[in-house]
N, C-alpha and C positions, 0 to 999 in steps of 0.2 A: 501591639506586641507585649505580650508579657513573662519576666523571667521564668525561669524554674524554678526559683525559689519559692515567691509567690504560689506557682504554679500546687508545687508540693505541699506550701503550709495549706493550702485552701483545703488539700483531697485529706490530708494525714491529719492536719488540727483543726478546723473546722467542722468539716462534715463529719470526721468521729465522733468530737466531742459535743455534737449538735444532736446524735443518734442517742449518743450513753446518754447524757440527758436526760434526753425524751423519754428513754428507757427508763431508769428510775424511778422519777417522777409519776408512772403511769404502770406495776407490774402488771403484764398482761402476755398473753400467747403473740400478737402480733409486736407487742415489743421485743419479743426473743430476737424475733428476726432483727429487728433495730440492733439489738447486743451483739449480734451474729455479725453483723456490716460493719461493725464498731471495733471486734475484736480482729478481723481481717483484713484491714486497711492496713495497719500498719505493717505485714507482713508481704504485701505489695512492692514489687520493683522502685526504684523514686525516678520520677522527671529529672532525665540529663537535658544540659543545653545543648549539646549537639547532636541530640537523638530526639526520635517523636516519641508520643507516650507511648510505654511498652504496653504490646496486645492486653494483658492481664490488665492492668489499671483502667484499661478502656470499658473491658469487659468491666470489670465492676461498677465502676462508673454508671455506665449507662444501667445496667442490672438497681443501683442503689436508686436510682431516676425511676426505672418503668415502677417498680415496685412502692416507691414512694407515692405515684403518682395513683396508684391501684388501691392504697392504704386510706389516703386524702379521700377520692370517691369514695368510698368504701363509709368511711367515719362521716361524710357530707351525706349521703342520700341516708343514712341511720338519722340520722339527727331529725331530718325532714320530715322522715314516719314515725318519730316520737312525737316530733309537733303535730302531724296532721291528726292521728290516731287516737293521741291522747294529749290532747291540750292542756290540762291540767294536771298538773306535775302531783296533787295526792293519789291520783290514778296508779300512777308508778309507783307512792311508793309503799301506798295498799298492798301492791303483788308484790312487790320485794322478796320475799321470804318465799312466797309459792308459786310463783313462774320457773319454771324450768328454762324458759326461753330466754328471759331479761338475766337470770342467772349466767347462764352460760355465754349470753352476748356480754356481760361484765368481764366474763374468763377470758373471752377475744380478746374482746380493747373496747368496745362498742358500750359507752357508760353514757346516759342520757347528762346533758348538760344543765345544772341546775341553776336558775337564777339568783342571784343575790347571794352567791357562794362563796363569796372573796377568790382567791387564788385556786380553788379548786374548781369553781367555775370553768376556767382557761385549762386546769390541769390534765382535764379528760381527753380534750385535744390538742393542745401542745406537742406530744409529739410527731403528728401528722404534720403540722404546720413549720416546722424545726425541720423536719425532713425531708420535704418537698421544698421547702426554702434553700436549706443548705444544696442538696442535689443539686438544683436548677445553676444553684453560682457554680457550683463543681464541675458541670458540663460546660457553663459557658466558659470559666476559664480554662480550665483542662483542653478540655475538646475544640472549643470552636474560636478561642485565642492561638497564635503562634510564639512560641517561645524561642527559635534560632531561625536566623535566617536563611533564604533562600539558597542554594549549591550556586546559583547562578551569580549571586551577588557578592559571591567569593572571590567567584574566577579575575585576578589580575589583570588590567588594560594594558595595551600595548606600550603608552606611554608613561605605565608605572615605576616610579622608584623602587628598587631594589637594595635594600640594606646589606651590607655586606656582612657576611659571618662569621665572627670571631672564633677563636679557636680555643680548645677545648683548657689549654691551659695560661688563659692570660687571664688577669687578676679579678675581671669582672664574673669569671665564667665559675669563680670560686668561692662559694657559701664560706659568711664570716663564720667566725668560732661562737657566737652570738644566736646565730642561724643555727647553729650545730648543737647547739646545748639547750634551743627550745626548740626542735623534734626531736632530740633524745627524750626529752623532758617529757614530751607529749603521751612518745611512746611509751615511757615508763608508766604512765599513768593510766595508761591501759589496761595495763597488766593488773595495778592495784582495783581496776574496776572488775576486774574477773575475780579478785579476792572479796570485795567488797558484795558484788550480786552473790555469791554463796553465801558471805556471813547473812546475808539480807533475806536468802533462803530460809538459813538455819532459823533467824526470828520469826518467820512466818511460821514456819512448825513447831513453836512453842506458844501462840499466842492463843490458840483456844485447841488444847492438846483433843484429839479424835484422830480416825480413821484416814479421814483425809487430807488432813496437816501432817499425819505422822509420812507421808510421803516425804514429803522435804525435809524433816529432820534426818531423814534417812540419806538421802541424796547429800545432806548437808556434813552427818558421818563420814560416807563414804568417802565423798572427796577431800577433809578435812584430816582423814586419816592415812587416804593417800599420799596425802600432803607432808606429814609427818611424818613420813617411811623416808621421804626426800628419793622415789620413785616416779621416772619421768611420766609426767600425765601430758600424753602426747595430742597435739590441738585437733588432730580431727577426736579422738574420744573427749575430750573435752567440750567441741561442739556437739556431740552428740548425745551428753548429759544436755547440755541449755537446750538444743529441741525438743529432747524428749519432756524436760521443764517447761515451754514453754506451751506446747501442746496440752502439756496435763493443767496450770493456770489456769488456761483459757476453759476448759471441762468445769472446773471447781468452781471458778465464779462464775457460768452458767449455771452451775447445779444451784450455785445458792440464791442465783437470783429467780431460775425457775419455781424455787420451794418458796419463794413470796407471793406466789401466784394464791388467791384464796383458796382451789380445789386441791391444790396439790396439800397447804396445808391440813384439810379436810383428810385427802387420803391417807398421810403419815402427821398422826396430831404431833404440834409446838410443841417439847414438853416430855415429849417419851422417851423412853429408854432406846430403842432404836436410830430414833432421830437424834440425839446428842450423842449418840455413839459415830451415829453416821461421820455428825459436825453442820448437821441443819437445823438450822436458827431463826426461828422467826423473827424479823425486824420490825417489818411493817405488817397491817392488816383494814381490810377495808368490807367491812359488812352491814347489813340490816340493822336498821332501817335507817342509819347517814350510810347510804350506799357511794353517795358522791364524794366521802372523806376519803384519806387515808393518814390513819393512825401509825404513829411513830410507838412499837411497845417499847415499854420503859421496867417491865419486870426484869428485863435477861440483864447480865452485865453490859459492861462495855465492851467487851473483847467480841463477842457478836457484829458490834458495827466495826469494829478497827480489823475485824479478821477480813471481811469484804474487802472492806479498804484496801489493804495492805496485799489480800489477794490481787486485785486486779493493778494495783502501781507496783507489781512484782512483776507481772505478765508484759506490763510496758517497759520496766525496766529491762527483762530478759530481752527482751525484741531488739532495744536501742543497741545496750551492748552487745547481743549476739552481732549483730550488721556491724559493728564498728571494729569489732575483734574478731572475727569468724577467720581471716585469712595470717592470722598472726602479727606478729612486727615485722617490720622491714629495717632490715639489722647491716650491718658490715661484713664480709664473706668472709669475718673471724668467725664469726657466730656460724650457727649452726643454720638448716633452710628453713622455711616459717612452716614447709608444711609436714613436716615431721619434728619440728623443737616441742618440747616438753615446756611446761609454765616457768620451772626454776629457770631454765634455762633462756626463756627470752626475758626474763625478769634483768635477770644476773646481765646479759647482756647489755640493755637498756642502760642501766645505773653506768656498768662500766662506760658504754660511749658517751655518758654525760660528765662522767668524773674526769676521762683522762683528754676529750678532743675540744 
């Protein structure tokens, strides 16, 4: 038997972080998908302990298993026909440049393994092996471990004790002042978290100014100047900026991770006019004839890797806070309901129930 705690760090921090990884490490067509599984976990139901996993997590689950397992074959019987076909690895990298075929199986995922390559050796396959690793633990605890017990092991025996039930207003049944002032507390700080992911917005749309940053500074305006008007920004429109943020994230840092891919490179050159307009940067790049590296470029700024960066721990952080604040505070029937309160408003409320109870 294993908790749900367990249960959820395996599927949400594990096997995510075992995908993005792999992904990384290796741009290619078949790691999109890996980014795809990576970015989608965490927008998954979570494991209650008194409920079984919800249908969607199963589905994925198992979806992130068949297809891991399809990737692994896939990257094992390639490897096989490199050794049988061409035993001699300067065969390979003779044609580098004019095979259309070894070309494009590099654009898959499918990179011949090169001996005595240090780290890049392992790198080509890494994350097939990340991901069928991770998967397989994720089924077995997810799926084929129990995390709550039986209905049946509930049920009271005849000759069970029965505690008696105190009443609603004897001393025990009453939250100290202690207890009262860290959940105000907690809540209040919710709230500054919904302040904090917009200012966290607004830096990401300044950090490498284009086309596709200027989204969030915009979004970061918007409600920054809402804000200022002291005009109630009521929580479902306020959940419905962070989804709509959180959808567009996820877009962005695919796009940039897909523009590392060598071809796509190839079709909108590193460098041009269009493409820094866009806010596509090349990072990395991996070509003829060390087809087995990948190069870290060093000509662009920083802001190139810190913009990736900061895109994708933007996307996680919208995701946390959206789940953690999505249904508002839960306040005192002074206050206003959570699903029509405006931010000043459950702000204001919060502090108040910390200051005065």
């Amino acid at each position: 038997m294993v908790s749900a705690f367990i249960k959820n760090f395996v599927y949400e921090e594990v096997l995510v972080s075992a995908l993005l990884f792999g992904a990384l490490i290796r741009p290619s067509l078949i790691s999109v998908v890996y980014v795809l599984f990576a970015l989608l976990g965490p927008l998954l139901p979570p494991i209650k302990d008194s409920y079984g996993v919800p249908a969607s997590t199963k589905v994925y689950i198992i979806l992130v298993l068949l297809v891991s397992l399809l990737t692994a074959s896939a990257q094992f019987a390639y490897q096989i026909y490199e050794s049988v076909t061409r035993p001699d690895i300067d065969d390979y990298t003779d044609t580098c440049n004019t095979s259309s075929f070894d070309f494009w199986m590099r654009q898959t995922g499918f990179i011949r393994v090169k001996p005595n390559g240090g780290f890049d050796t392992v790198r080509v396959v890494t994350p097939e092996v990340l991901a069928l690793l991770s998967s397989i633990l994720t089924t077995i605890v997810c799926l084929a471990l129990s995390h709550y017990a039986s209905p049946a092991s509930n049920v009271a025996t005849p000759g069970a004790h029965v505690q008696p039930v105190r009443s609603i207003g004897s001393p025990l049944a009453t939250p100290s002042k202690s207890a009262k002032f860290a959940s105000a507390l907690i809540l209040a700080l919710k709230r500054l978290g919904d302040v904090a992911i917009i200012l966290f917005v607004g830096f990401v749309g300044v950090i490498q100014p284009s086309l596709l940053n200027a989204v969030y500074f915009l979004a970061f305006l918007f409600v920054a100047t809402w804000w200022a008007s002291y005009t109630p920004l009521h929580r479902r429109v306020y959940n419905a900026i962070k989804r709509m943020l959180i959808f567009y994230t996820a877009v962005h840092f695919l796009g940039i991770y897909i523009y590392q891919i060598p071809f796509v490179q190839h079709a909108l050159p590193a460098g041009s006019f269009p493409a820094r307009l866009i806010g596509f940067v090349a990072i990395v790049r991996s070509e003829c004839p060390e087809w087995w590296t990948l190069s870290v470029i060093s000509a662009h700024y920083w802001t190139a890797f810190a913009n990736a960066l900061l895109v994708l721990t933007l996307y996680y952080a919208l995701v946390v806070q959206y789940k953690g604040s999505r249904y508002g505070l839960l306040r005192s029937l002074t206050c206003v309901g959570s699903g029509e309160s405006s931010i000043h408003e459950e702000m204001s409320c919060a502090i108040v129930d910390a200051l005065l109870k």
